[in-house]
C-alpha positions in Angstrom: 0.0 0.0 0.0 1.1 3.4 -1.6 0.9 6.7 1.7 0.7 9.7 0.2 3.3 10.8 2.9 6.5 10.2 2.8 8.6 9.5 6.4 12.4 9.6 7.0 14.3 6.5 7.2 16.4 6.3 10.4 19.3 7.5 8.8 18.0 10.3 7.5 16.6 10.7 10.8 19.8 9.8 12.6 22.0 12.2 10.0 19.7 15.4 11.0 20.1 14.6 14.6 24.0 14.5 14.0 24.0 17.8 12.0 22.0 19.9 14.4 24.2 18.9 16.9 27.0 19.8 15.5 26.3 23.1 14.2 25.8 23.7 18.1 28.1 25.5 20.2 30.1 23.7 22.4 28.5 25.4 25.1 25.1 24.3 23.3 26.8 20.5 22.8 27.0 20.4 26.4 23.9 22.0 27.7 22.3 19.4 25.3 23.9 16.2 26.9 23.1 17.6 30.1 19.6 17.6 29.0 19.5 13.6 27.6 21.1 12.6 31.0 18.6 14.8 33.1 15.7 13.3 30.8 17.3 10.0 31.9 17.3 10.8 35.5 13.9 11.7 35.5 12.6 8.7 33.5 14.5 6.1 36.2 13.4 8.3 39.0 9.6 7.8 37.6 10.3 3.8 36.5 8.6 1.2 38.9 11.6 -0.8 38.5 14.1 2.1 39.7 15.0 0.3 43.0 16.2 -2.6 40.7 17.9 -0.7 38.2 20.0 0.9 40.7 20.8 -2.4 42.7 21.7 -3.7 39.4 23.7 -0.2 38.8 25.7 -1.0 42.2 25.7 -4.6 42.1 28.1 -3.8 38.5 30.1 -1.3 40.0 31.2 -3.5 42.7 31.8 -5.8 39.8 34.0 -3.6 38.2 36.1 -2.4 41.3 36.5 -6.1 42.2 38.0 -6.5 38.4 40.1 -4.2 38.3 41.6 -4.8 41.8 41.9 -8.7 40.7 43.6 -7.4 37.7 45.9 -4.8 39.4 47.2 -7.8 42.4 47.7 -10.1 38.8 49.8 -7.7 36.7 50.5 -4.6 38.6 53.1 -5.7 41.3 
């Protein structure tokens, strides 16, 4: 079936999110970042499964420290 309107393909879509946030300053390239991660805040702040997602977020940064730690007593002294 034929639309009579035509949408953007994702990387059309993807390639005018990349140019307007380019031509930004990098003031504006920052103040925009900060907005995505504050958007991000909010939404896990709002998200029924928040208290899970931040348990998994600790539970992988223990994980982390622990590998690095294991790697650094293996090749580090």
């Amino acid at each position: 079936m034929e639309l009579p309107v035509k949408f953007p393909s994702d990387s059309e879509t993807i390639l005018d999110d990349v140019a307007r946030f380019r031509a930004l300053s990098p003031l504006g390239r920052v103040s925009a970042i900060r907005s995505i991660l504050a958007d991000g805040r909010f939404l896990v702040s709002v998200s029924p499964r928040s208290a899970r997602s931040e348990r998994l977020d600790a539970e992988e940064a223990s994980l982390t420290r622990q590998s690095i730690r294991d790697f650094i007593n293996r090749h580090g002294r």
